[in-house]
N, C-alpha and C positions, 0 to 999 in steps of 0.2 A: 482494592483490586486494581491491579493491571487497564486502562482502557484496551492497550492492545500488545500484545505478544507475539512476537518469532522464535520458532526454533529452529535451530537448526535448517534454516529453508535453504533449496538448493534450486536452480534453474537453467536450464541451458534451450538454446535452439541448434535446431538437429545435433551436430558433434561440436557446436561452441557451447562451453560454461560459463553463464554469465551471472549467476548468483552463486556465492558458496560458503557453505555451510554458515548461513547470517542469523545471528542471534539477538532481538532488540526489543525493548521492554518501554513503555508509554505510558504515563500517568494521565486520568481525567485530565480536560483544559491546558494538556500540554501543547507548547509549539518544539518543534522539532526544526533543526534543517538539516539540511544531506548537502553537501558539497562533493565534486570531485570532478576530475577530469572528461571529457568527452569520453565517451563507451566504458564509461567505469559500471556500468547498471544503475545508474538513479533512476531512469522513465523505464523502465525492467521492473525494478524494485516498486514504485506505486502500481504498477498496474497487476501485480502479485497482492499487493494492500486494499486494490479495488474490489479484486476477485475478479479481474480481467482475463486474467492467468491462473493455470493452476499449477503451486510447483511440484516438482519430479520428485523434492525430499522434504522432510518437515514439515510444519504447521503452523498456521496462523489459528492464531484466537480475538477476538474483540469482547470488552468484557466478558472476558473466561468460555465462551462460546468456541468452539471450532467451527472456523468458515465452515467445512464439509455440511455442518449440519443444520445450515444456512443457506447452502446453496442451491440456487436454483436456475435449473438448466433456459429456462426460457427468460432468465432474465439475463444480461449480458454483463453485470459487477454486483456487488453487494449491495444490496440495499440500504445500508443505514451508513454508506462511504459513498462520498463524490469528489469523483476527480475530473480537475480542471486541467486536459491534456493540452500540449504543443497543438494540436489541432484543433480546439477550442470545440468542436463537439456543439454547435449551434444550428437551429434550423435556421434555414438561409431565405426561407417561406414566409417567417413572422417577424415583424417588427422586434425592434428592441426591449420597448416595452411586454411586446407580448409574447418574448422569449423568457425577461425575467420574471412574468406573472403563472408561465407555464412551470418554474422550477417553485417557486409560493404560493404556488394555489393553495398549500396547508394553512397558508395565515388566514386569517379575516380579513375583509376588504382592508377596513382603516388602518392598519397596520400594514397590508401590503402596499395601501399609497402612500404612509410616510418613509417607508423604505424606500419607495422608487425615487420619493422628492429628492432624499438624503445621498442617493447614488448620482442622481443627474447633476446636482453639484459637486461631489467629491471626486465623480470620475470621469467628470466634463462629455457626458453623455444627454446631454438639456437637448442641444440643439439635433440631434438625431434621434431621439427617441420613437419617432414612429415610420424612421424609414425602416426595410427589411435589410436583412443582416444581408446580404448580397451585395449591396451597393456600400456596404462598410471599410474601411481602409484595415486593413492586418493590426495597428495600433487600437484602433475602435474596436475589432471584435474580443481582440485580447480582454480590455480593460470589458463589455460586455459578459464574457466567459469567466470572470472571476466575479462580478457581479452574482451571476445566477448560482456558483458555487459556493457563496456565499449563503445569499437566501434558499438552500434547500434544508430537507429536513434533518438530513447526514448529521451526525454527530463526531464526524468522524472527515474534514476534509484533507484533501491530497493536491498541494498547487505545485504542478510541472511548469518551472520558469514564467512566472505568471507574471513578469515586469522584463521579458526580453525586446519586447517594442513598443516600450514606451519612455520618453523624453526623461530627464534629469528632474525635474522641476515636480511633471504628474504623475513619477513614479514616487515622491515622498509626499505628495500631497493622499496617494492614494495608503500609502503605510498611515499615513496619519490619522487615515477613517478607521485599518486594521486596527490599531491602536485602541480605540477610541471605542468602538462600535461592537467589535470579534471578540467577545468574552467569554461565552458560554460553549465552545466549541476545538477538540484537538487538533491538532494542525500540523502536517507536515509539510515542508515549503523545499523545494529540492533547487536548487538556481548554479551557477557559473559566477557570478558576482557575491565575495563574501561581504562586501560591508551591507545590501540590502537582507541578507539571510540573518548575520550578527547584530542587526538590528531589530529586528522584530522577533525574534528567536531566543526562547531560554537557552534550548542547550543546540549542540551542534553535532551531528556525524561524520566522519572522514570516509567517505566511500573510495576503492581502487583495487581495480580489478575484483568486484563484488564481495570483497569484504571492506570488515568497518575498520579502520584503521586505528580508531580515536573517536569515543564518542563523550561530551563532558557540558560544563557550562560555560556559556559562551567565555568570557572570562578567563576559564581555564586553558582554551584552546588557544586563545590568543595570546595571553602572554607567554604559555609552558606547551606549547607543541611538542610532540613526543618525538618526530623526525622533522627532517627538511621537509618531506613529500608534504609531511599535514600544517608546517609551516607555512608553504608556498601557496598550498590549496585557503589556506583561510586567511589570508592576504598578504601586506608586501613585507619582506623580511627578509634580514643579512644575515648570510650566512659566512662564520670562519672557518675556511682549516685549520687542522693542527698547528702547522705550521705557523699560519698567519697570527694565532693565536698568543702561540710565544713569542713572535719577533713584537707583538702589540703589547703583550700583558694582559692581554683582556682572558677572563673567564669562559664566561659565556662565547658558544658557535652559535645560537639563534637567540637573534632577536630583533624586536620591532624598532621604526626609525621613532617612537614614542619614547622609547627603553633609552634613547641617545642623550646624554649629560657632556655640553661641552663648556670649556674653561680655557681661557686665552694660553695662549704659548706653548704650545703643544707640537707633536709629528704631526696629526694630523692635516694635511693641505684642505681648504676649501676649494675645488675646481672648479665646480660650477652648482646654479642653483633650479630648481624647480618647481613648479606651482600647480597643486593639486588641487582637487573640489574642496579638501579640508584643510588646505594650509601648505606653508611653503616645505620644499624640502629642501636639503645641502647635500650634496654627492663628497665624499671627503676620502681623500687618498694618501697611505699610511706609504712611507720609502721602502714598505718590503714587498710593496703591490698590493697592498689589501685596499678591498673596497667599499665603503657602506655608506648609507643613505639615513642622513637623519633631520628628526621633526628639527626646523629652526626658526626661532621667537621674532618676530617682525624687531622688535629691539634687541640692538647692541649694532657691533661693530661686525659685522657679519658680511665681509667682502672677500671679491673671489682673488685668490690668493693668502687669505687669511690663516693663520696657523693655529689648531686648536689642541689641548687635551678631551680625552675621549675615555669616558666611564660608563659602566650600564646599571641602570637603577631598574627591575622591576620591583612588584607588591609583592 
């Protein structure tokens, strides 16, 4: 069985459409991500998963259930769904601690203390833990708000950009607890940054303008993107014209600077170089204007002015 189903759901506010006709299918213990553009409907689309919202066409089901007949008007989402919105949705009255004991109060004591221990290290929340969320810095309430969506009893969470304010460093320290710790539980992760969604994420969706453009494994999306749009959205990648295509020889219009095979004495020019969080890049320009960026090996002869052949390998 399905954990959770769409059909056909449709959504608008007043005369704008902002869901259309979305169709999407969830396995138990699946992690999902949604990518796309600003106003594509990602934080539209969770709060229709929450039962925040209720859409204008279609149906949601959670195993095999129809929201409708789950819903309940004096509660404000689903009950057996928690979502960890952009607003983080904390009282600002209780401590830290006694924000994430309010969303566990289901566990047993001893169990809700080795949780707390295991978050205070992972999410560098030691040293505030019993001040009140009010006096918290936007980075601390964040990492806070994905805490408690963590520990509740949801079997079913929903994280809205839940690493938009937080550093380089304790944003993979904190995937490394997901990792580690989030087992038992499906997950849809919705963010602007594809390398943190492609990393902790089996499969991937392309949202724009509220439909799904491409939904697959992560894997698939990244090396075989179906257009430029879903290329773009799920990270950096060259694209050829026609044109550029024949005056190169190259095959392939998309692909990753990974996909790049270079070999001395080539059209290829190396103009200049780059240096990203995963390694160096080569910006390399072909005499008929073309343009592409490729992954380059800290060894060989890789200087600027250098002249390369240029092949694309994917799997």
């Amino acid at each position: 069985m399905q954990k959770l189903q769409l059909k056909g759901l449709g959504f608008g506010y007043e005369d704008q459409l902002v869901i259309r006709n979305l169709h999407l299918k969830l396995s138990p213990e699946a992690r999902l991500g949604i990518v796309g553009a600003s106003g594509s409907g990602k934080s539209t689309l969770l709060k229709l998963i929450a039962g925040q919202l209720s859409p204008d066409t279609g149906a949601l089901f959670l195993d095999g259930i129809n929201y409708q007949e789950e819903r309940n008007e004096r509660m404000d989402q689903h009950p057996r769904v928690a979502l960890m919105a952009q607003d983080f949705d904390l009282d600002p009255n209780l401590t830290v601690d006694e924000n994430m004991a309010r969303h566990g109060r289901h566990l047993a004591s001893s169990r809700l203390q080795r949780y707390l221990g295991k978050v205070h290290r992972a999410f560098s929340l030691r040293t505030v833990k019993q001040q009140r969320v009010h006096s918290l810095s936007g980075g601390q309430k964040q990492r806070l708000a994905l805490a408690c969506a963590l520990i509740s009893d949801a079997d079913l969470l929903l994280l809205d950009e839940p690493f938009s304010q937080l550093d380089y460093a304790l944003k993979h320290q904190i995937l490394d607890f997901l990792e580690s710790e989030v087992w038992d539980k499906t997950i849809i992760m919705v963010g602007h940054e594809p390398t943190d969604i492609m990393r902790f994420c089996q499969e991937v969706a392309v949202l724009n303008k509220g439909r799904i453009l491409q939904k697959g494994r992560v894997e698939e999306l990244y090396h075989y993107p179906k257009n430029e749009k879903v290329g773009r959205l799920t990270g950096l990648i060259n694209v050829l014209k026609p044109e550029e295509q024949a005056a190169t020889g190259i095959e392939e219009s998309l692909f990753r600077p990974l996909h790049c095979r270079l070999y001395p004495d080539g059209d290829w020019r190396l103009s200049h170089l780059e240096y990203h969080a995963f390694g160096q890049l080569g910006v390399l320009q072909h005499p008929c204007g073309a343009k592409v960026k490729a992954q380059i090996p800290m060894e060989g002869a890789f200087s600027i002015g250098s002249t390369w052949q240029l092949s694309i390998k994917k799997p």
